[in-house]
N, C-alpha and C positions, 0 to 999 in steps of 0.2 A: 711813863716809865722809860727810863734811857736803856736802853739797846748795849751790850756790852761788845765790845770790840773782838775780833775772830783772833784763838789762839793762834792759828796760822791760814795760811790761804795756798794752795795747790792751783797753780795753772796749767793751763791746756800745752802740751808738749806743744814744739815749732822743731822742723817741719811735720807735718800731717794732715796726708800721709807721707809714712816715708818708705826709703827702699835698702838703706843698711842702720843708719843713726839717726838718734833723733836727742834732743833736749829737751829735758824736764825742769821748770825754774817751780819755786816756792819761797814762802814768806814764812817768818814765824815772827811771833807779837812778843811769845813766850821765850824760857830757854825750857828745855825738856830736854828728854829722851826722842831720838828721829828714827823710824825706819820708815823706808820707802822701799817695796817691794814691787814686783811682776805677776802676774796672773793669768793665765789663758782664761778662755772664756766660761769654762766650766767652772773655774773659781779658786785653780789649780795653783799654787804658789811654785815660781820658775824660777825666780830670780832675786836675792834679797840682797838692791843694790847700795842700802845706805841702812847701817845703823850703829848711831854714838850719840852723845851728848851733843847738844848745837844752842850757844845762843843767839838770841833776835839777830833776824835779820835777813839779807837776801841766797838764795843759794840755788843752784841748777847742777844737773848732775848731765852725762852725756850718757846715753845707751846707744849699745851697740850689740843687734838684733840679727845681725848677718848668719847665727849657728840656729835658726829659729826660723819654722815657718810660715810662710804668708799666713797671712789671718789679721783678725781682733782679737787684741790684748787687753787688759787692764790694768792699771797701777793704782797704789793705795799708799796714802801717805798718812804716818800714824803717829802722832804726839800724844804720849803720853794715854791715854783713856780715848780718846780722840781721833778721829776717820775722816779722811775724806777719797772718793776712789774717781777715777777718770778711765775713760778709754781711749786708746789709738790704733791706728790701721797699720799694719806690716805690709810691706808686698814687695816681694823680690823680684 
């Protein structure tokens, strides 16, 4: 059985940890609907830094975490029907 190819792939932010900004790159296979959101650790939606139509391709976004304190975050990037989540370190 061939294995179908991932509508999109979400990487691990660079740098992290970090201490104001950080970069979130992603792929999409598809074109869809994108949002890519924030989350404190309890599951709390912070921040909802991307959502439009996007087709394939590569795309990073920058956050900037400076009004927000130390901890673990989480981000969630969502196409369409579709999840994928990650976490990163804040620390001021």
């Amino acid at each position: 059985r061939k294995r179908l190819p991932e509508k999109f792939i979400l990487y691990q932010n660079y740098p992290n940890p970090f201490n104001s900004s950080t970069t979130i790159p992603y792929h999409l296979n598809i074109p869809g609907d994108v949002e890519l959101s924030i989350y404190d650790i309890t599951g709390r939606e912070l921040l909802r830094i991307v959502k439009k139509k996007q087709q394939p391709g590569s795309d990073t976004v920058r956050l900037d975490m400076s009004d927000y304190s130390s901890g673990l975050y989480l981000y969630q990037l969502r196409v369409g029907k579709n999840s994928q989540t990650k976490k990163f370190l804040f620390i001021q």
